[in-house]
Every structure is written in structure tokens, then in C-alpha cells.
TORKOL-4160 file (C-alpha; in steps of 0.2 Angstrom, whole numbers, padded with zeros to 4 digits, m for minus):
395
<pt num="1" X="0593" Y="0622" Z="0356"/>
<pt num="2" X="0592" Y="0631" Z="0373"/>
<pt num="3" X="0596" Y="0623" Z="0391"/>
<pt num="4" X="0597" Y="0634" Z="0408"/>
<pt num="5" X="0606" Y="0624" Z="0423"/>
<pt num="6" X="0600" Y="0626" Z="0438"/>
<pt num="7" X="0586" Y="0619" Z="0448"/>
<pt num="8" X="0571" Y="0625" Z="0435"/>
<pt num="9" X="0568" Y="0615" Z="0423"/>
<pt num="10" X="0582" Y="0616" Z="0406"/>
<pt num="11" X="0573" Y="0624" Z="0391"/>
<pt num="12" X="0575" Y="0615" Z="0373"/>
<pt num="13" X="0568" Y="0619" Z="0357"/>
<pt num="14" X="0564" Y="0605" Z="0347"/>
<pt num="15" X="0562" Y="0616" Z="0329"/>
<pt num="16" X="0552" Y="0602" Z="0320"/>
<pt num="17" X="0541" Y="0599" Z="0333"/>
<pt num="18" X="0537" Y="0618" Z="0336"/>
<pt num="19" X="0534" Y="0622" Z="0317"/>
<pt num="20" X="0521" Y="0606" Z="0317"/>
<pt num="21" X="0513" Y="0613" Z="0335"/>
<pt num="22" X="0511" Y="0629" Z="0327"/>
<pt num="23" X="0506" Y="0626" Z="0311"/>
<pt num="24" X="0491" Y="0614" Z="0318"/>
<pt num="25" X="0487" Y="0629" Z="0331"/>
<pt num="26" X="0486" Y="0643" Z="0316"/>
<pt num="27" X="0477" Y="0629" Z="0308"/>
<pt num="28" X="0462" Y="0627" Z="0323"/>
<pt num="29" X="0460" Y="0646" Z="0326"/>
<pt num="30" X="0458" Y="0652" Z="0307"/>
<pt num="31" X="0453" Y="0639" Z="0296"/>
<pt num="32" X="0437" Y="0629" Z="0298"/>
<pt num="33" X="0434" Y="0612" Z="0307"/>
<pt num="34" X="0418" Y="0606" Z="0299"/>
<pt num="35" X="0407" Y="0611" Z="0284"/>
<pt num="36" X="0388" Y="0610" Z="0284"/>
<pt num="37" X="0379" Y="0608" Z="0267"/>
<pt num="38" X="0361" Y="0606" Z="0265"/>
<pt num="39" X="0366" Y="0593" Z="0250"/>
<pt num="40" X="0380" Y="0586" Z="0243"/>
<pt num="41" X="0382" Y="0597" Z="0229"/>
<pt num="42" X="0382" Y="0613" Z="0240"/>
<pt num="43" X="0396" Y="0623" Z="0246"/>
<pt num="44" X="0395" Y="0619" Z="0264"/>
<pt num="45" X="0394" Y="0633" Z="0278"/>
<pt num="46" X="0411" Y="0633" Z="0288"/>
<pt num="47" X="0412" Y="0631" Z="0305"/>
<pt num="48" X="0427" Y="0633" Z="0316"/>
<pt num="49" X="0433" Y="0621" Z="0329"/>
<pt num="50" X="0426" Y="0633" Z="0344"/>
<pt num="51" X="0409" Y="0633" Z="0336"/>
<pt num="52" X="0408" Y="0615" Z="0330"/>
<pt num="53" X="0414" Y="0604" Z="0344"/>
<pt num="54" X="0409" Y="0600" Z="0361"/>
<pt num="55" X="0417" Y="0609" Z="0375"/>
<pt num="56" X="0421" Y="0592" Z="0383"/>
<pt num="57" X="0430" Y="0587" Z="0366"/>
<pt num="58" X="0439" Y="0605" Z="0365"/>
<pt num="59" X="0447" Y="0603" Z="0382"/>
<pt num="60" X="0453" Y="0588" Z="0378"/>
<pt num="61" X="0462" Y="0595" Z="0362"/>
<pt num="62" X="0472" Y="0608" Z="0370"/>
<pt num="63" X="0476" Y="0595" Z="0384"/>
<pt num="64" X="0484" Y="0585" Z="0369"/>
<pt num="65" X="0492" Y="0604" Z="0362"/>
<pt num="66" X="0500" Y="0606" Z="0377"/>
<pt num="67" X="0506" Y="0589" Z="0378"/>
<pt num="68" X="0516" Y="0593" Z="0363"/>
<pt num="69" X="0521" Y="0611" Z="0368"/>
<pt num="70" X="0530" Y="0603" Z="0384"/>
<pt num="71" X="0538" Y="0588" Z="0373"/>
<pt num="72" X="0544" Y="0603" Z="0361"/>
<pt num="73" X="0552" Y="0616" Z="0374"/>
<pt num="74" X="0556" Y="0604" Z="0391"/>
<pt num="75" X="0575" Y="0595" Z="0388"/>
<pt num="76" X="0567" Y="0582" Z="0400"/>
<pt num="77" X="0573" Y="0564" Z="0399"/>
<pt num="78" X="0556" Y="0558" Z="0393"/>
<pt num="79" X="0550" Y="0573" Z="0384"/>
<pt num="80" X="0548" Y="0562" Z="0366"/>
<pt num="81" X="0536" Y="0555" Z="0377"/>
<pt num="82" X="0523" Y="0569" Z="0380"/>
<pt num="83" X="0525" Y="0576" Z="0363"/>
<pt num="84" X="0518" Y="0557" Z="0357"/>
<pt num="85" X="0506" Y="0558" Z="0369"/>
<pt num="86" X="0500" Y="0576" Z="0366"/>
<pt num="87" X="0498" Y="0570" Z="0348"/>
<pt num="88" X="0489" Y="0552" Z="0349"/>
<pt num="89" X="0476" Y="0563" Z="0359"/>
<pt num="90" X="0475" Y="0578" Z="0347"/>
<pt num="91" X="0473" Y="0564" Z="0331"/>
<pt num="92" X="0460" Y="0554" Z="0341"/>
<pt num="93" X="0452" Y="0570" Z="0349"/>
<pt num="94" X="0451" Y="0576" Z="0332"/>
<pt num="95" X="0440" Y="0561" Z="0322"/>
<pt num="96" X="0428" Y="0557" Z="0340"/>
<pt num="97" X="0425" Y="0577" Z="0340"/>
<pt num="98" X="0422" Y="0575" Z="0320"/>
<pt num="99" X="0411" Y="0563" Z="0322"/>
<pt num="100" X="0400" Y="0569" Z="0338"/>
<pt num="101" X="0398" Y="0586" Z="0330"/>
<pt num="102" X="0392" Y="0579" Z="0315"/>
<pt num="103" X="0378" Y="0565" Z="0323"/>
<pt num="104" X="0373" Y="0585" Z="0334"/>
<pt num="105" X="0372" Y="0596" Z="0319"/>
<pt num="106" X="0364" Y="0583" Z="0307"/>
<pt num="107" X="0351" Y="0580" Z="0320"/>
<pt num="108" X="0347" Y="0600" Z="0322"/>
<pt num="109" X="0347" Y="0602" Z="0302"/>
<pt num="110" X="0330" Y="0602" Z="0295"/>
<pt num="111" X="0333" Y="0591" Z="0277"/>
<pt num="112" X="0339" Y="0574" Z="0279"/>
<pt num="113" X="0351" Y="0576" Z="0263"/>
<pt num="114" X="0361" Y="0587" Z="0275"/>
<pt num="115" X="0379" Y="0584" Z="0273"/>
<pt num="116" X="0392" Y="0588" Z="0286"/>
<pt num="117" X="0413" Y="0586" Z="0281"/>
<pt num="118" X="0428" Y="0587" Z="0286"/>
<pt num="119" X="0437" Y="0604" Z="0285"/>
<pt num="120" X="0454" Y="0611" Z="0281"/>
<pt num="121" X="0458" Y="0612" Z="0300"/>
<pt num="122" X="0453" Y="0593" Z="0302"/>
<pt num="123" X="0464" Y="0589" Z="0289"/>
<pt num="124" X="0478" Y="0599" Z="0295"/>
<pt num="125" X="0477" Y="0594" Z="0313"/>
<pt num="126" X="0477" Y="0575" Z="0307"/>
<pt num="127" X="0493" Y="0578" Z="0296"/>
<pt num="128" X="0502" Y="0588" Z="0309"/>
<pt num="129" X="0498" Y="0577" Z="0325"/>
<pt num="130" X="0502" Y="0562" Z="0313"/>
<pt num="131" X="0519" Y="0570" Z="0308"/>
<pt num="132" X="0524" Y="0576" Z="0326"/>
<pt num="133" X="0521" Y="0555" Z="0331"/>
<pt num="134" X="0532" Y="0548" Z="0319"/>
<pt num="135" X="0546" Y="0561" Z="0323"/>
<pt num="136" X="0543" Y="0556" Z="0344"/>
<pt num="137" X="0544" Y="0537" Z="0337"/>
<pt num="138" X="0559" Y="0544" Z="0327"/>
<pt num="139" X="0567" Y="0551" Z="0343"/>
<pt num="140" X="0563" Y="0538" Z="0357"/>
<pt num="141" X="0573" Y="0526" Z="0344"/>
<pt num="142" X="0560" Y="0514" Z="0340"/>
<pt num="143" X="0560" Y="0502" Z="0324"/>
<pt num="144" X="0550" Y="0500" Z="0310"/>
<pt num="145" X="0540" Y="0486" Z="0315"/>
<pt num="146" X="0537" Y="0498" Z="0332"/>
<pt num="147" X="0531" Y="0509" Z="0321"/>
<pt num="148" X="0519" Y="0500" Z="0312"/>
<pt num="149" X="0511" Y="0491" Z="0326"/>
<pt num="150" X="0509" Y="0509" Z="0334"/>
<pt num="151" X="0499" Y="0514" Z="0319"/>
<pt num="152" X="0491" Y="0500" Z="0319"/>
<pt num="153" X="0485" Y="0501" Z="0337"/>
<pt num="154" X="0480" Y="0519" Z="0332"/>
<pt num="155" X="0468" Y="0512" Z="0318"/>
<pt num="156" X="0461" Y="0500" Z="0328"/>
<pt num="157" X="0456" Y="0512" Z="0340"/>
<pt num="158" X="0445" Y="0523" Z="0326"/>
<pt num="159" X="0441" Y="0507" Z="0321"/>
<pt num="160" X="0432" Y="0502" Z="0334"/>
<pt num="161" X="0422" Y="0519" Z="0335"/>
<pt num="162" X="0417" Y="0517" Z="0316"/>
<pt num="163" X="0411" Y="0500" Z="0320"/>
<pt num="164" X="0399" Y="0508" Z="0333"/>
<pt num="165" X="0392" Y="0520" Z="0321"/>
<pt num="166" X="0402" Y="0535" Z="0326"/>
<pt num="167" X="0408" Y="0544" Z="0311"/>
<pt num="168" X="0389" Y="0537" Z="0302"/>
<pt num="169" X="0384" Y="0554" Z="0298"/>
<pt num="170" X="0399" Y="0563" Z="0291"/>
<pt num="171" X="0398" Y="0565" Z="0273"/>
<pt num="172" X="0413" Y="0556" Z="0266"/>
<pt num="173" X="0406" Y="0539" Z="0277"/>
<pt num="174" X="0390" Y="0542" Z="0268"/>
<pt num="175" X="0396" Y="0542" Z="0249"/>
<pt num="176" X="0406" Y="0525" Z="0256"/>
<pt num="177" X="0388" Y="0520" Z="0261"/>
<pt num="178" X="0378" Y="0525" Z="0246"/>
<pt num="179" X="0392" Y="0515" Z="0237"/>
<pt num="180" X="0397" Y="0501" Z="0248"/>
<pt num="181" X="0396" Y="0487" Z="0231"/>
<pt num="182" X="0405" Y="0498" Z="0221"/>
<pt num="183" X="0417" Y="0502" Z="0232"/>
<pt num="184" X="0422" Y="0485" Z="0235"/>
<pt num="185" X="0423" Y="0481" Z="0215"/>
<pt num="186" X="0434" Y="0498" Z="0213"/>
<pt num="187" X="0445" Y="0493" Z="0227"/>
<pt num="188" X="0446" Y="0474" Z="0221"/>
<pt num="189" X="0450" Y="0482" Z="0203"/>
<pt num="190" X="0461" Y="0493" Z="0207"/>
<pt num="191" X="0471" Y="0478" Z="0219"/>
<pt num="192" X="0469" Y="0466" Z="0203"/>
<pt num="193" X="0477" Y="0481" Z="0191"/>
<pt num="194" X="0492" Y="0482" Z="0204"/>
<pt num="195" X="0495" Y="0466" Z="0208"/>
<pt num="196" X="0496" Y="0461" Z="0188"/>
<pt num="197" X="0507" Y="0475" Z="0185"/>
<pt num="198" X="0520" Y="0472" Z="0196"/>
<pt num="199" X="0520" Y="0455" Z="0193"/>
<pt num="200" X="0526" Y="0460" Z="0173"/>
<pt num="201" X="0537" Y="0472" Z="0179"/>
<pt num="202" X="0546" Y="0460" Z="0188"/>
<pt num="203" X="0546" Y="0447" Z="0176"/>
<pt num="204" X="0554" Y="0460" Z="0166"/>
<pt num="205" X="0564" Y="0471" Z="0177"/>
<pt num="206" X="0572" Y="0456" Z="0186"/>
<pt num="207" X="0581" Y="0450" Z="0171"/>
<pt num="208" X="0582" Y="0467" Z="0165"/>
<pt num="209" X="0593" Y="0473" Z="0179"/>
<pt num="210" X="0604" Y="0455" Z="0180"/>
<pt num="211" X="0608" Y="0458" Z="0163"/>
<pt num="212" X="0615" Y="0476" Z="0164"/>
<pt num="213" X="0625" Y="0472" Z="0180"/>
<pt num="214" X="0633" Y="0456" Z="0172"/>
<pt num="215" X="0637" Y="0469" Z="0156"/>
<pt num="216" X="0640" Y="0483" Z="0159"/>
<pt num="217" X="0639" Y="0489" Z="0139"/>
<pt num="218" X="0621" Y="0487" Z="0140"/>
<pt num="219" X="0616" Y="0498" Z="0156"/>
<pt num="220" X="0619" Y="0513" Z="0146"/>
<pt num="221" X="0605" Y="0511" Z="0131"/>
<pt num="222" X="0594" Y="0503" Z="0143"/>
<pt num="223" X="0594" Y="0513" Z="0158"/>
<pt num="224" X="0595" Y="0530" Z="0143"/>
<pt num="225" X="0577" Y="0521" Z="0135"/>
<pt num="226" X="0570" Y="0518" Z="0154"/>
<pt num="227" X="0574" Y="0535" Z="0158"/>
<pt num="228" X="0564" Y="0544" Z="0143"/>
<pt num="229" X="0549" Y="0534" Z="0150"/>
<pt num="230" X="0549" Y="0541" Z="0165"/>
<pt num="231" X="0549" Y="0559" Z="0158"/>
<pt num="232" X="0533" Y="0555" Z="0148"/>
<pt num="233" X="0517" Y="0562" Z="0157"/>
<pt num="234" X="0506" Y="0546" Z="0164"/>
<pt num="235" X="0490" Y="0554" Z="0155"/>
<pt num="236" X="0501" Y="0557" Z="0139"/>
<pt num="237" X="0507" Y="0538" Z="0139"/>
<pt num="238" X="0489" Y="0533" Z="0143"/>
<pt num="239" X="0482" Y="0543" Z="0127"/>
<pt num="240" X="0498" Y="0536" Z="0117"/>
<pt num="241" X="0494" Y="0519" Z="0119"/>
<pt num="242" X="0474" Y="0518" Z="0114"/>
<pt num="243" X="0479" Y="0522" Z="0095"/>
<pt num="244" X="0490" Y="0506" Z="0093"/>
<pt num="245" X="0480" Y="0497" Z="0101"/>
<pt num="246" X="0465" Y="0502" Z="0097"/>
<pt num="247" X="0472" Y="0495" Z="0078"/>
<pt num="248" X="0479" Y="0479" Z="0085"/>
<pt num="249" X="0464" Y="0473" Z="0092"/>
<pt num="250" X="0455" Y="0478" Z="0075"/>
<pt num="251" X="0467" Y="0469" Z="0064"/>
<pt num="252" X="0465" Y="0453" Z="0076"/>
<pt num="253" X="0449" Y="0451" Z="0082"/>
<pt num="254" X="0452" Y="0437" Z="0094"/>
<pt num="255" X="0463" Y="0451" Z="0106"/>
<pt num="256" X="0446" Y="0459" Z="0111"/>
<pt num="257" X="0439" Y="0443" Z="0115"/>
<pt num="258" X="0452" Y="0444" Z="0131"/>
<pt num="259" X="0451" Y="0461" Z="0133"/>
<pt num="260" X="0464" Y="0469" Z="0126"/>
<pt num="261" X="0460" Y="0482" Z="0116"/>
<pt num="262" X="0464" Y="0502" Z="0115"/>
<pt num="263" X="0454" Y="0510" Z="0132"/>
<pt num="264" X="0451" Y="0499" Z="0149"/>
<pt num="265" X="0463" Y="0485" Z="0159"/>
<pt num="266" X="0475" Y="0482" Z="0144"/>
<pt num="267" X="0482" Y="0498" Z="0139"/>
<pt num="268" X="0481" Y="0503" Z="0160"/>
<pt num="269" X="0492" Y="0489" Z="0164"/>
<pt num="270" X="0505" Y="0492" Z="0147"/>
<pt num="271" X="0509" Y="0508" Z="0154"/>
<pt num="272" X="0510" Y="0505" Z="0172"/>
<pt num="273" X="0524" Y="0491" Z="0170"/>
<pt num="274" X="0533" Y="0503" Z="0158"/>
<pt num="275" X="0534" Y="0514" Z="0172"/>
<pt num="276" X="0541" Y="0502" Z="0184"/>
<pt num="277" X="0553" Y="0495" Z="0173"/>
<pt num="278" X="0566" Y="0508" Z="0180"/>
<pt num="279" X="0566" Y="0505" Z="0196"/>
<pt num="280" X="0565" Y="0487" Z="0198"/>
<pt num="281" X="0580" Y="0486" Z="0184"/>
<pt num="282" X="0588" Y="0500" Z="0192"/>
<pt num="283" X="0588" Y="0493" Z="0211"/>
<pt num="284" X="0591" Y="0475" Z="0204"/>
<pt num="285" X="0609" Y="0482" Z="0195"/>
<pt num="286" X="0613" Y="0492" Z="0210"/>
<pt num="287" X="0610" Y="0475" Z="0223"/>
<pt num="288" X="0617" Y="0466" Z="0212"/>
<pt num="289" X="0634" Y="0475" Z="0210"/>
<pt num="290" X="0636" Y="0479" Z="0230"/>
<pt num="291" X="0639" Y="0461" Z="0232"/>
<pt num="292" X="0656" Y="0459" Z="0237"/>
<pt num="293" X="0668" Y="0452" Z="0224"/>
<pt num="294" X="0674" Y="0440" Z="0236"/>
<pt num="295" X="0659" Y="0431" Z="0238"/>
<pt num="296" X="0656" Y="0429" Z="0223"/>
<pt num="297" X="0675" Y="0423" Z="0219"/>
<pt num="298" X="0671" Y="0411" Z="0233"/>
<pt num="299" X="0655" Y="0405" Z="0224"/>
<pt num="300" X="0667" Y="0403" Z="0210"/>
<pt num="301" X="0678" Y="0394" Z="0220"/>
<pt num="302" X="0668" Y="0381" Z="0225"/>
<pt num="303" X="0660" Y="0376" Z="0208"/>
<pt num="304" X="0645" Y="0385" Z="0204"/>
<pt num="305" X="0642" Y="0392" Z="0188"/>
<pt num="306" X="0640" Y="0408" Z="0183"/>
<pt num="307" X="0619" Y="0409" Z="0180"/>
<pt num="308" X="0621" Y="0397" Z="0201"/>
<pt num="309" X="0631" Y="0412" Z="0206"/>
<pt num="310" X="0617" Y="0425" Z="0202"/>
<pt num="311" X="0604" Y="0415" Z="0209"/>
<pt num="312" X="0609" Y="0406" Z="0224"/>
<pt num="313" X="0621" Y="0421" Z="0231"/>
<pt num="314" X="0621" Y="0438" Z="0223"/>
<pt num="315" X="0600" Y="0439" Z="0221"/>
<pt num="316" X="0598" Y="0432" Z="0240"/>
<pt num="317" X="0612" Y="0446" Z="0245"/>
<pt num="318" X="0604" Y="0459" Z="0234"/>
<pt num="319" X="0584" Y="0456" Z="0241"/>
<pt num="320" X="0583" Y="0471" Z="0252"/>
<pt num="321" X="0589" Y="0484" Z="0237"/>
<pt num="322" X="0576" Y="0472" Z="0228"/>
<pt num="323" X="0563" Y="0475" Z="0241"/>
<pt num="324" X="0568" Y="0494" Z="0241"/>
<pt num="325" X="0564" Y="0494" Z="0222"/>
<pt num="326" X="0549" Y="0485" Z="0225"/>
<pt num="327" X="0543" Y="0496" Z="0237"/>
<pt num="328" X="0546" Y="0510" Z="0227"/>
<pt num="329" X="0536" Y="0504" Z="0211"/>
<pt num="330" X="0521" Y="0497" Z="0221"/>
<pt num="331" X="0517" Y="0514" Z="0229"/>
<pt num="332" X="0521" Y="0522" Z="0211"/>
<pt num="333" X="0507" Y="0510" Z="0205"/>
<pt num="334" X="0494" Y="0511" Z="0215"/>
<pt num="335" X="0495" Y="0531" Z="0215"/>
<pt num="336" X="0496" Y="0531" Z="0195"/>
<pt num="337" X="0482" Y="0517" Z="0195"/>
<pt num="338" X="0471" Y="0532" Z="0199"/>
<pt num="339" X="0473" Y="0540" Z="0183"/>
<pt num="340" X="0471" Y="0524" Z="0175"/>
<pt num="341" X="0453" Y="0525" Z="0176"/>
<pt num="342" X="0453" Y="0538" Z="0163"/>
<pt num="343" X="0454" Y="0527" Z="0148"/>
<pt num="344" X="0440" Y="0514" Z="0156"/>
<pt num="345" X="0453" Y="0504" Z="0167"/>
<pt num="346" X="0441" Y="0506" Z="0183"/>
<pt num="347" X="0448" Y="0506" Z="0200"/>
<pt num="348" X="0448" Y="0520" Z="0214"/>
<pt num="349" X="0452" Y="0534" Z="0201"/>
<pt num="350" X="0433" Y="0532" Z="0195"/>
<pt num="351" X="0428" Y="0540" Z="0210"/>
<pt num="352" X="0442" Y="0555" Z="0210"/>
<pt num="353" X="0434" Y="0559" Z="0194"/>
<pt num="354" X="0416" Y="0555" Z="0195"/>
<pt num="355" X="0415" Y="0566" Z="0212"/>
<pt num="356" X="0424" Y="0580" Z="0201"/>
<pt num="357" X="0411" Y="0578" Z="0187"/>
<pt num="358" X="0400" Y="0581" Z="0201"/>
<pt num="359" X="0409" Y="0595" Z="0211"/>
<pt num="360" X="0406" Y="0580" Z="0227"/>
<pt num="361" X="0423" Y="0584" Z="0237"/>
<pt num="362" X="0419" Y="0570" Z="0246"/>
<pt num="363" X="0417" Y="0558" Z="0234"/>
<pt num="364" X="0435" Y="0563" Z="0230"/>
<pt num="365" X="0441" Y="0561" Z="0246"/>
<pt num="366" X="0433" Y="0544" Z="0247"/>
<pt num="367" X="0445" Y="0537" Z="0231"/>
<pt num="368" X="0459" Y="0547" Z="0235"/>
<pt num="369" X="0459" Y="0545" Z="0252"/>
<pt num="370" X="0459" Y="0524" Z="0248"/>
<pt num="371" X="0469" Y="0523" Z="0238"/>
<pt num="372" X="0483" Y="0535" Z="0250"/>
<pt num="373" X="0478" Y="0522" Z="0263"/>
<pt num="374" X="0481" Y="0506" Z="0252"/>
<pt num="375" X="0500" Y="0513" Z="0248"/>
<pt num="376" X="0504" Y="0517" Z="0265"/>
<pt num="377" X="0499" Y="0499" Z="0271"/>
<pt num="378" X="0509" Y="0491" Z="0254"/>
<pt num="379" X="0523" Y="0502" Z="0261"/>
<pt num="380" X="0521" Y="0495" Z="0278"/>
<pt num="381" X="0519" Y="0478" Z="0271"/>
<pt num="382" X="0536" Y="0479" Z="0260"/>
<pt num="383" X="0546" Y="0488" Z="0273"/>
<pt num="384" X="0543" Y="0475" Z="0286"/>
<pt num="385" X="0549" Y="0462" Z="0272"/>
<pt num="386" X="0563" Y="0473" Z="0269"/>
<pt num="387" X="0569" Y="0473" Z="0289"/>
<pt num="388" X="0567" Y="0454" Z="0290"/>
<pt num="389" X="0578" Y="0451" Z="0276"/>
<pt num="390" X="0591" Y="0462" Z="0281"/>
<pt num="391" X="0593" Y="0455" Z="0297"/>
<pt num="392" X="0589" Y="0437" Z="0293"/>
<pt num="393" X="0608" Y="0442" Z="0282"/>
<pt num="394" X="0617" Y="0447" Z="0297"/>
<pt num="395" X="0613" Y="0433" Z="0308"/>
């Protein structure tokens, strides 16, 4: 950090919000902006931001850049300020410009199967001007819930422009449109498959972490067997599980009749609550055994037994490490759900890998990109939950 007295203006370098300014800079000038396919199939024809968006919209880009470029060097009071401005402009230049370009070049393209996507530059720009805003938040000193809402406002806003058709003709809007029912039934699958997993894993996990924080004897094996689940690939656990299976459902019949059966929802879910076993267990011990022994000597005290102690002081004392465990396997299990759709299970992963069967990025894009968007608003969702427990406890 660099600051020079006088009447000029003190100099600071923010390093973080430097390396983001520059990395989305190299990013606009040498990688492209947009891609122009005469199908979806196609490799499309590059085209950098200078050649693909309006002049109107460009000005209004570096506008933003520099925005961020005086936050970054100027040690004024309110300098968090201009870089969170700079960067809500470049993130909301960057899908209006996306969207304009693409409505202008698929109206100049001869074939209607023209497709136009997003680029490595888009992408790059989004991630860095998203980055550089949760660092200005981080700065200015505003919460969680400050947070959220300012994201929120944020897709509002690209909300409202979807609604008016604005981003119609760019190519990963019009596999969501080719596929609008399936999309829905993927998204309610995969919402179905998450739900009922962590449901089990907390059925399990709960009790699982109570009973190695009340013996200690038993955290060793159990955490030592939850641990070498981990370590096993998610595809590898997937293939193990179709062979037992497969036999337990030919040995009794009356298993398929519900579904369970070596390949689809069963075998997806068995491995997904294996998975978050370790978590849940591990953050209920940990919450568990940061309750002071005081308290609990005073719940004692006053005559509760030992199973009332657990659940009418330690567990309500312990819920934000619960919530923090909870957090961590619902985000573990709506990513791995992807891979689940590799043994039948459905979901968004059928997408990932029917675009990749078909060499359509954007059809990739459109489930990985969901399902990115469904665990950043589960994350949301829990850590909220997480802020009003903890200071519901210190009122």
C-alpha cells in the first residue's frame, strides 16, 4: 500500500482488486466476447468484444473499468464504493451488450439455425466483476443478509431484461427453449434427488455425531470408515453400488416394484448420503462438544436427564455448526447429483452429458450452469439460517 500526503490525492493499491481489474482487461482485449455458429454443432467464429458490441455498450464498459481502476488505486474514504460500482456496471454491461449483439448478428446471419454464445472473455469478465463486488461488500463491512439482497437485486435486474426477451437469441437461452418441459422435470429431479438425500443423511449423521460426542471410543472407527468413503471416487461408488444391487432387486422382486434396483434414483441416492455422512457426523460432534461444560452441569443440575440435556440444550447451542455441516453437504450434493445421471438417476447431469455426446457446449452450460446456480442459492438460503440462529443465541 502506497499513500502520498499532500494536497493530491493519496495513492493506495488494493492488490486483489488490481489482479481482478487486470485479469478482466487481458481478458476483453485478447480472448473473444461472442461466438457465431451457423448451427449448434459448429465450432463458432470468435469475435472480440471491440468487433461484437455496440459502441454505446463499449463506452459504458470501460466507464465501469475505470470505476474499478480508481476504487483500486485512490485511498479515498469511499473508494469500496467506485470499485462496486465500476463492477455492477461492467457485470450488467456485460449480459445487455451479450444479449444486443446477439438479437444484431442473428438478424444479419443468413440460416435461422444460426447460433450465437457466450465467450471466454464474457465468462471471465462475469467472474472477475462478480469477485471484485463481493470483495467492495467485503470491505464496506456489510453482512450476509446485505450480501444476499444485493445479489438478489442484481438478478432481478437481468431478470427483468430476460422477461423482455433480451437474451432470446443467444444460444444457451435457446437449448433452454427447445427444452423448456425437460428442463423443468431435470430441475424438479434433481431437487427431489437432493432433498431425499439429505434428509437420510441427517436421519443418519445426526445420531451418528451425538453418539461419538457422548463416546468418545467410538469417534475413532467411525470417523476412520466415514473418512475412506470420502477418498472413493463419486463415479467409482456409483459403478460399485449397481452390482449389489442389481442382485438385490433380482433376489426380491418386489424391490423393483419401488424402484430400487442397480442403475437410476436408488443407487444415486445410496451414494449421496454416504457422502454426507462425514460432514453432518462430523460438525454434529464438533457443536456438540463446544458446548460449555457448565451448561450442561447446569442442565444437570436442574434435573434433566441425560438424552433432555442433548436435545433441549446442547443440539439448540450446537445448530449453527449444524447449519455449517448442512451447508457443506447440500452444496456437496447438488454438485455430485450431476454425476448421478450417469447410472439413470436423471436430473441436471443429463444435460452435461447429453450436450457432450453432442459436442453442444451450450447445452452443457445450460445444466452445469443450473445446477452452479441452484447451490449458490442453497448456500444463500442455509447461511441466512446460519446468521439468524447465531444471533437469536446471543440475544
Amino acid at each position: 500500500m502506497m499513500e502520498m500526503t499532500g494536497s493530491r490525492p493519496a495513492i493506495r493499491l488494493d492488490p486483489v482488486t488490481a489482479l481482478l481489474a487486470l485479469a478482466g482487461l487481458a481478458a476483453a482485449l485478447l480472448l473473444p466476447f461472442l461466438g457465431l455458429a451457423p448451427n449448434r454443432i459448429l465450432s463458432p467464429q470468435p469475435y472480440g468484444i471491440a468487433a461484437a458490441i455496440q459502441p454505446g455498450w463499449l463506452t459504458v464498459m470501460i466507464a465501469g473499468f475505470l470505476l474499478v481502476v480508481a476504487g483500486a488505486v485512490l485511498a479515498a474514504r469511499r473508494s469500496d464504493l467506485l470499485v462496486l460500482a465500476g463492477a455492477t456496471v461492467v457485470l450488467l454491461a456485460a449480459f445487455a451488450s451479450a444479449g444486443d449483439a446477439a438479437t444484431r448478428l442473428t438478424a444479419e446471419a443468413a440460416s435461422p439455425a444460426t447460433r450465437v454464445s457466450l465467450g471466454a472473455a464474457f465468462w471471465i469478465l462475469f467472474a472477475t466483476s462478480a469477485l471484485a463486488m463481493v470483495e467492495a461488500l467485503r470491505r464496506l463491512g456489510v453482512g450476509q443478509l446485505g450480501r444476499i439482497l444485493y445479489a438478489a437485486a442484481i438478478v432481478a435486474i437481468l431478470a427483468l431484461l430476460a422477461s423482455r426477451g433480451w437474451f432470446d437469441d443467444l444460444s444457451i437461452i435457446r437449448e433452454w427453449a427447445n427444452r423448456r418441459d425437460q428442463f423443468a422435470a431435470a430441475v424438479s429431479t434433481h431437487l427431489l434427488l437432493v432433498v431425499v438425500s439429505l434428509a437420510v443423511s441427517l436421519a443418519i449423521g445426526l445420531p451418528l455425531g451425538i453418539w461419538t460426542a457422548l463416546r468418545a471410543r467410538a469417534a475413532g472407527p467411525v470417523f476412520a470408515m466415514l473418512n475412506i468413503i470420502q477418498t472413493i471416487p463419486s463415479i467409482a461408488l456409483f459403478g460399485l453400488l449397481i452390482g449389489p444391487l442389481t442382485a438385490l432387486s433380482n433376489a426380491l422382486p418386489a424391490l423393483r416394484t419401488i424402484g430400487i434396483g442397480g442403475i437410476g434414483f436408488a443407487p444415486a441416492v445410496i451414494a449421496l448420503v454416504l457422502y454426507g455422512l462425514l460432514p453432518i457426523a462430523r460438525n454434529t460432534q464438533a457443536g456438540l462438544l463446544s458446548v460449555p461444560a457448565s451448561v450442561t452441569d447446569a442442565a444437570r443440575g436442574m434435573g434433566l436427564t441425560p438424552r433432555q440435556v442433548v436435545t433441549s440444550v446442547s443440539l439448540p447451542l450446537a445448530l449453527p455448526s449444524l447449519l455449517a455441516g448442512l451447508r457443506i453437504v447440500t452444496i456437496q450434493t447438488i454438485g455430485m447429483g450431476v454425476v448421478a445421471a450417469l447410472i439413470g438417476a436423471g436430473g441436471l447431469g443429463s444435460f452435461v452429458f447429453l450436450g457432450l455426446g453432442q459436442t453442444a457446449i451450450d447445452l452443457v452450460l445450460l445444466g452445469a450452469l443450473s445446477t452452479i446456480a441452484l447451490a449458490l442459492a442453497a448456500d444463500a438460503l442455509l447461511s441466512a439460517l446460519s446468521l439468524l440462529a447465531t444471533r437469536r443465541m446471543h440475544r
